[in-house]
Every structure is written in structure tokens, then in C-alpha cells.
C-alpha positions as CSV (number, residue, x, y, z in Angstrom):
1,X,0.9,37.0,-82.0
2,X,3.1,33.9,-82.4
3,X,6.1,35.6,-80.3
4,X,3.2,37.2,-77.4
5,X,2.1,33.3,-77.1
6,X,5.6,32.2,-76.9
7,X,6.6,34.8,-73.8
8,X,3.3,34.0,-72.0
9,X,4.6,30.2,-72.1
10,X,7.8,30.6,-71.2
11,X,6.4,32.8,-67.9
12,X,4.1,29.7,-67.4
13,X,7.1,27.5,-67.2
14,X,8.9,29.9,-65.1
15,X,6.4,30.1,-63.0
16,X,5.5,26.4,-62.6
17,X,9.3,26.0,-62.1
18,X,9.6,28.2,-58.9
19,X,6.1,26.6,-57.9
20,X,7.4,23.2,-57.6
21,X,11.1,24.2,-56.4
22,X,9.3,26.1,-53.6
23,X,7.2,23.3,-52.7
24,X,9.7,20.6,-52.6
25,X,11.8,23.3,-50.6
26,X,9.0,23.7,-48.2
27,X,8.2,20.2,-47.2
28,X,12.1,19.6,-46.7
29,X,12.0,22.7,-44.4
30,X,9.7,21.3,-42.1
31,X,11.5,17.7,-41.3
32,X,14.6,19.9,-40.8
33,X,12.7,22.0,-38.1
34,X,9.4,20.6,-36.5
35,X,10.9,19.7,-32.7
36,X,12.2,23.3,-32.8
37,X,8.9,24.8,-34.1
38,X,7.1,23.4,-32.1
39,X,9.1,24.0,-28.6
40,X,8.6,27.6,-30.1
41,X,5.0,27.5,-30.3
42,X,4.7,26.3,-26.9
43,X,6.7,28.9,-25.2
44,X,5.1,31.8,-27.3
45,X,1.5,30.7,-26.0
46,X,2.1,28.6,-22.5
47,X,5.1,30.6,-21.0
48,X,4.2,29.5,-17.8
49,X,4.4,26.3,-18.2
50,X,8.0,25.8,-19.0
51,X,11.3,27.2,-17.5
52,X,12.8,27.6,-21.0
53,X,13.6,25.7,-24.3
54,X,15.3,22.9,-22.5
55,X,12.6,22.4,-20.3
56,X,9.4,22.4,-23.0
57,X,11.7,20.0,-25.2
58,X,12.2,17.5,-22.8
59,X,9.1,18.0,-21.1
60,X,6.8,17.1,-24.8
61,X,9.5,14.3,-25.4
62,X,9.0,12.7,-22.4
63,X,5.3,13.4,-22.5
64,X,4.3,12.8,-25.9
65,X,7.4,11.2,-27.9
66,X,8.5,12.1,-30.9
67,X,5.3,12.1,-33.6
68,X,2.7,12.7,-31.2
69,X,4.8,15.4,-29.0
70,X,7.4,17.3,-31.1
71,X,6.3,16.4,-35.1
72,X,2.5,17.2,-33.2
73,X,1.3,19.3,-36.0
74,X,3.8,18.1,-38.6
75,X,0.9,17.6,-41.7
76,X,-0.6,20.6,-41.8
77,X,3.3,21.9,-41.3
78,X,3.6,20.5,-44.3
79,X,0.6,21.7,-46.1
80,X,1.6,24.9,-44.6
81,X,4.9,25.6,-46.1
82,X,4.3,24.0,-49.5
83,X,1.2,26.0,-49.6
84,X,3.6,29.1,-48.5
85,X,6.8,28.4,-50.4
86,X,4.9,27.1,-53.5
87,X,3.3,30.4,-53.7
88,X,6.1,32.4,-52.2
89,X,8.4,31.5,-54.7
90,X,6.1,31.6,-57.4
91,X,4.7,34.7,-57.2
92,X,8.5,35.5,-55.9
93,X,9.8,35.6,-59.6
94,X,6.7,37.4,-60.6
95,X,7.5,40.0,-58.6
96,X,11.1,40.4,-59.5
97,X,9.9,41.1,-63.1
98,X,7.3,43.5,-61.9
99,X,10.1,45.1,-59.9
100,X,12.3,45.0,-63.0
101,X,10.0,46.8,-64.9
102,X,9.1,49.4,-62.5
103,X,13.1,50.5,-62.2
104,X,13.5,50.4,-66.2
105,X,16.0,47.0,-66.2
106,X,15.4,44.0,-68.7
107,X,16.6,41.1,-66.4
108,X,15.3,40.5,-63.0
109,X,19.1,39.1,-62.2
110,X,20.2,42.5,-62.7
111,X,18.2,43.5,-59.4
112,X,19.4,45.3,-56.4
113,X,19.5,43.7,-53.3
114,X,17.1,46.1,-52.0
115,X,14.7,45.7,-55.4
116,X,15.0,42.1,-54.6
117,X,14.0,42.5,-50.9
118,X,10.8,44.7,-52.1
119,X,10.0,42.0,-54.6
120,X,10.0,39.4,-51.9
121,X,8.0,41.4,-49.1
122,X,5.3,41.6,-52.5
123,X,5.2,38.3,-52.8
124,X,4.6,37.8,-49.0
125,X,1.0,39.5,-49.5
126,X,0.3,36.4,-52.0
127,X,1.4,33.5,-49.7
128,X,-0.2,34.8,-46.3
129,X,-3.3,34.1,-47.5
130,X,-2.7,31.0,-48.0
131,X,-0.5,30.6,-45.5
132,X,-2.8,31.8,-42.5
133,X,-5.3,28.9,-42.3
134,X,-2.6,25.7,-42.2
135,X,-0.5,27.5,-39.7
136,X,-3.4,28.0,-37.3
137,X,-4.4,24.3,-37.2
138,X,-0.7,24.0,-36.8
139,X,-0.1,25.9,-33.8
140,X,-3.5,24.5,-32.3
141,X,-2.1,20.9,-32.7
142,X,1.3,21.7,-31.4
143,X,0.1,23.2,-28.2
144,X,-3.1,20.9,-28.0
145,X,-1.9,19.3,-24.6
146,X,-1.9,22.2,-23.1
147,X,-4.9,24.0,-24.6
148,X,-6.8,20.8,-22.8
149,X,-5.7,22.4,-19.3
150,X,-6.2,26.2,-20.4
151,X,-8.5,26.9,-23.2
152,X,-11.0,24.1,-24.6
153,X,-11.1,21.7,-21.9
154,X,-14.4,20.3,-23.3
155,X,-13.9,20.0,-26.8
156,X,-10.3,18.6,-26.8
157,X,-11.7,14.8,-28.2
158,X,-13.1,16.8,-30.8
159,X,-9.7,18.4,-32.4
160,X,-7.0,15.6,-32.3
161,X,-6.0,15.5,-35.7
162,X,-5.5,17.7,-38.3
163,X,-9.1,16.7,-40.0
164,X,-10.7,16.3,-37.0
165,X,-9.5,20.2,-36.0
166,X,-10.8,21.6,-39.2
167,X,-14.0,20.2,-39.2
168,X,-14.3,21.5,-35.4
169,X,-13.2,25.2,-36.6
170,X,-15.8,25.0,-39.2
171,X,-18.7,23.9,-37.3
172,X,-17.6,26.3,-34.8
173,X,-16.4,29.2,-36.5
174,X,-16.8,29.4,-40.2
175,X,-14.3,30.3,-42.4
176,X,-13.5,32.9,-40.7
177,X,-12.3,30.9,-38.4
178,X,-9.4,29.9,-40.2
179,X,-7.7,33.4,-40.9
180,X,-7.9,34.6,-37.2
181,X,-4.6,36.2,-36.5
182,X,-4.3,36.9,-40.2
183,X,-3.5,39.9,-39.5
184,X,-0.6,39.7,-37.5
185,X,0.7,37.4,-40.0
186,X,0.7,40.3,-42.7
187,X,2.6,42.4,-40.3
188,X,4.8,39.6,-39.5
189,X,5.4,37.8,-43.5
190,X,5.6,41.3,-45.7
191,X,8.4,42.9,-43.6
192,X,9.4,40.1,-42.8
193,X,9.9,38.6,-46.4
194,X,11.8,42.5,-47.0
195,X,14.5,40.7,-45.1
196,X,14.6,37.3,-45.6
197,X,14.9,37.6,-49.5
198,X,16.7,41.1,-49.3
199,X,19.5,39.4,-47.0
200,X,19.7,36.3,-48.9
201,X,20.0,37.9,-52.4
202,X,22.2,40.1,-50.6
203,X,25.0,37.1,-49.0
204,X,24.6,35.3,-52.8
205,X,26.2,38.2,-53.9
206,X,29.2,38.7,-50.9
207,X,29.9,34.7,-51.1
208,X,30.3,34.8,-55.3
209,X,33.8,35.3,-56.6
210,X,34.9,37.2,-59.0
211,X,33.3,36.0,-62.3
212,X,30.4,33.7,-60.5
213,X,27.1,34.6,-60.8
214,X,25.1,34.2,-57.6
215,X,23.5,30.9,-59.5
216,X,27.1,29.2,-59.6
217,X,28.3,29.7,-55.8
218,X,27.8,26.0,-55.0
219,X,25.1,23.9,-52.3
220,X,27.1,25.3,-49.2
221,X,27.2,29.2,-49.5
222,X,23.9,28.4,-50.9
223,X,23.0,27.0,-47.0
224,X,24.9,29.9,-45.7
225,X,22.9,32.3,-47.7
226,X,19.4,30.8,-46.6
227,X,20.5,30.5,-43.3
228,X,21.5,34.2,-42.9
229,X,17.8,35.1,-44.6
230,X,15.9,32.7,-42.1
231,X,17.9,34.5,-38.7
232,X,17.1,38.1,-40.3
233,X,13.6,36.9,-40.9
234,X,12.8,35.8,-37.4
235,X,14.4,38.5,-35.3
236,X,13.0,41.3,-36.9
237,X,9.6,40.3,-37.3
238,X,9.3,37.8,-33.8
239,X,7.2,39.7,-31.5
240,X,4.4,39.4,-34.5
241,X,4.6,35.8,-34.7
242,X,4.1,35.9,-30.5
243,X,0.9,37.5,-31.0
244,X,-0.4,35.4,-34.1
245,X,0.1,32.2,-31.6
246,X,-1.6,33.8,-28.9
247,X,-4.3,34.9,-30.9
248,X,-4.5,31.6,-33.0
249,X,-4.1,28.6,-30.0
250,X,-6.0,31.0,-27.6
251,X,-8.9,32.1,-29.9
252,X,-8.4,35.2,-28.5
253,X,-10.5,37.6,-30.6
254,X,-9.0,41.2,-29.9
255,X,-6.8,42.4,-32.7
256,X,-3.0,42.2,-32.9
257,X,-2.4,45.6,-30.8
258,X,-4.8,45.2,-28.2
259,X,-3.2,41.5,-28.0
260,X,0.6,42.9,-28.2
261,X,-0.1,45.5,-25.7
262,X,-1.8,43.2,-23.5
263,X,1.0,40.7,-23.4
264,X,3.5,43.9,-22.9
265,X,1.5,44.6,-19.5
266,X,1.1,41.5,-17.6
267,X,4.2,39.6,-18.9
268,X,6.9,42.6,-20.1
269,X,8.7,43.3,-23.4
270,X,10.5,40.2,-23.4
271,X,7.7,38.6,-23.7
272,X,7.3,39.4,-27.1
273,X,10.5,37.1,-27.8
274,X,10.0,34.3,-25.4
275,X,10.5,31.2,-27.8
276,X,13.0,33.2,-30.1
277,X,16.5,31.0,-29.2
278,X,14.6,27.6,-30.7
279,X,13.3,29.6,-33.8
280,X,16.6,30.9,-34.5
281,X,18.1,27.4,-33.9
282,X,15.9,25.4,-35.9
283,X,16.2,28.1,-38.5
284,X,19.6,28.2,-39.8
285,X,19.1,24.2,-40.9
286,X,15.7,25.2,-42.2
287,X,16.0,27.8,-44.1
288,X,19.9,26.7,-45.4
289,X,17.3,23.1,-46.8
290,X,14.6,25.3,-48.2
291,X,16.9,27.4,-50.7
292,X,19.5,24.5,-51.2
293,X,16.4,22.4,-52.7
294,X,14.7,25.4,-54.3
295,X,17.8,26.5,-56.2
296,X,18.8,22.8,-57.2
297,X,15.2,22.2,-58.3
298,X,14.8,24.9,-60.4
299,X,18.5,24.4,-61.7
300,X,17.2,20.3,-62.6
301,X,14.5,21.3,-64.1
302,X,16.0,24.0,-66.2
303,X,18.3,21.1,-67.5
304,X,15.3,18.9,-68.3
305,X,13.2,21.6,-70.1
């Protein structure tokens, strides 16, 4: 009984470690990448309004400045990855033990990269649901200039901030209200997450010499490594994350095919990956922060324990 107690706390520390390394992580991630995001959000949902990435930059700069044009949405950003990478990671090292279990092997370091991808996409299924309702109020904020032209002209001095917004989606809407699109962001985060952690895990263990584990390759392949996940996470899953804007900013309230195959017809394949050059930019520093602070939090607080 005594050694059963002892395991279950040492998964509860383990646990709570990966929780707060992810958040910390997440909230880094966003400071890194906001501008970026946000030009990306814009040019998923209001092509038409902007001649590329250039163009919707300097167009919300000059517009809106800095904190009210391209960090627009930057709070519930930050609620939004903490609440996702907090769980992500979490749940993340769960999963690598379920997945360790399931292929017979004692340690979840001993992993393939492709058990390590499939623990990953499991863990996306965890942090989309609480993922899904702070990146909607997200994407509204970021494209609320020009939802005032195209979709809620009325409402618009209702929805300014990020409290303001969620009390209007509530009296509105519901709760449903907050997961529309939720959806498209399973089909987007679980494959998605296959790739992100599947080709991280997977560059840990080309950048370690011989004799390294992949815990000892130092801060910068660390940043490579993250940054190699966050480009295969974005260009295999992108056109989903076109359709989850449209659906969420627009209110649109067809489901993800209908939506997908709508935007294929009037606007053309590309379509689906207008807005993908900023999300791969603002990626590579993104994603390079978020595992540089996860792995050197959870390696701190390892020490302190």
C-alpha cells in the first residue's frame, strides 16, 4: 500500500511538473508570435481585404498600433496556450506511459519516435477542449475591425475586449457558443500533434551525439528541435485551421466540410493556405520558446524536488 501511494505521488509530481513547464512555455510562445498570428488570422478570414502578409501587417500597424492592432487578442492568447500547453504537456507525459505500456517497455524515454508522435496526437484530444473556447474569442478579437465592416456591424460596441466578448457570446449563444469550430480544431490538433511531437522527438534524437541523451543536447538544438515540430505542425494540418477561423470570426454555422468545400469553390485550393507564410514565420521562434522553456522548466524543477 505504502509503495502504491508512493507511485501515485510521484505521477502527481510528474504531472504537475509538465503542467507548469507547459504553461510557462505557452505564455512565452505567445509574446514570441502575436503580430504574426494575428496577420494570419486576418488573411485566413478577410482575404480580400489585403494583398498579402506585407500588406495586412502594415495595414493593422498603421491602423491600430501595436497593442490594439497586432497584440489585438493577445489575453485570451495567453489564456489560450497556457490552457493548451498546460494540458498538452500534461496529459502529454500521461500518454507516453499509456503508450509505454501498450508496446510492453518500462520507460516512456525508451519510446519510438512514432510511439511518441501517437502519444502526442492523444494528448491533443485533452487540450482541444480546452483549447477551442479561448482561441475563438481570440480570432474574434484579432479580426474585430474588420468583422465591424462584414459580419456584426451592430453589435461591435458590445465585443471590444476579451470580457466584454464573452459575455456577448453568452447572452447570445450559450455555451455552445464557445466550441463552434470545435470540430475542425480536432481535425486540425490530433494529427496535427502526430507531427509536431513525432518530429520533435524525432530531431532530439538526430541533433544528440553519441552518448547524449535527448535531455542533455543543450537550449539551441533544443530551439531547433521545437522549431522543426511547429513548421510540420502548421503545414500539414493548415487548411483546418482556415476553416476553424472562418467558422469561428464568421459564425458561420455549417460544419467543417460544407465550410472547406465552400471556400474551395468560390476562392480555389489555395485558399485553404492563404495566411500560411506568417504562420510558418512566426512559428519557428514560437515553437523553438515554447520547448526551450518547457524542457528548462521541467529540468529546474527536477533539481528543486
Amino acid at each position: 500500500m505504502h509503495g502504491g501511494d508512493t507511485g501515485n505521488n510521484i505521477n502527481f509530481v510528474e504531472g504537475l511538473i509538465d503542467f507548469l513547464a507547459g504553461s510557462l512555455g505557452g505564455a512565452a510562445q505567445v509574446y514570441v508570435s502575436q503580430p504574426l498570428d494575428t496577420v494570419k488570422v486576418k488573411l485566413q478570414t478577410f482575404p480580400e481585404k489585403y494583398k498579402g502578409m506585407l500588406d495586412c501587417f502594415v495595414s493593422t500597424y498603421r491602423r491600430d498600433g501595436v497593442m490594439r492592432g497586432l497584440y489585438a487578442g493577445s489575453v485570451p492568447a495567453v489564456f489560450a496556450n497556457v490552457a493548451e500547453n498546460s494540458v498538452l504537456f500534461a496529459a502529454y507525459g500521461g500518454c507516453q506511459k499509456f503508450v509505454s505500456y501498450l508496446v510492453g517497455k518500462e520507460l516512456a524515454s525508451d519510446l519510438t519516435t512514432t510511439e511518441n508522435a501517437c502519444a502526442g496526437s492523444l494528448a491533443a484530444c485533452f487540450s482541444t477542449l480546452t483549447l477551442c473556447p479561448t482561441e475563438l474569442i481570440k480570432c474574434k478579437l484579432q479580426a474585430l475591425r474588420e468583422m465591424k465592416h462584414f459580419v456584426e456591424p451592430t453589435q461591435t460596441a458590445d465585443i471590444r475586449t476579451p470580457w466584454t466578448l464573452t459575455r456577448y457570446i453568452w447572452r447570445t449563444e450559450g455555451i455552445k457558443g464557445f466550441y463552434r469550430g470545435l470540430g475542425s480544431t480536432f481535425v486540425r490538433e490530433m494529427p496535427g500533434y502526430f507531427f509536431f511531437f513525432g518530429s520533435y522527438e524525432g530531431t532530439r534524437e538526430l541533433l544528440r551525439k553519441e552518448g547524449q541523451t535527448k535531455e542533455e543536447i543543450g537550449p539551441f538544438r533544443t530551439m531547433v528541435a521545437g522549431a522543426v515540430g511547429g513548421v510540420c505542425l502548421w503545414t500539414s494540418t493548415f487548411p483546418a485551421d482556415v476553416i476553424k477561423s472562418r467558422i469561428q470570426v464568421k459564425n458561420l454555422n455549417e460544419g467543417m466540410f460544407t465550410v472547406g468545400a465552400d471556400i474551395v469553390r468560390r476562392e480555389g485550393v489555395l485558399a485553404l493556405y492563404r495566411g500560411l507564410l506568417p504562420s510558418v514565420l512566426r512559428t519557428i521562434p514560437a515553437t523553438a520558446t515554447l520547448f526551450v522553456v518547457y524542457e528548462y522548466t521541467k529540468k529546474a524543477l527536477h533539481g528543486a524536488m
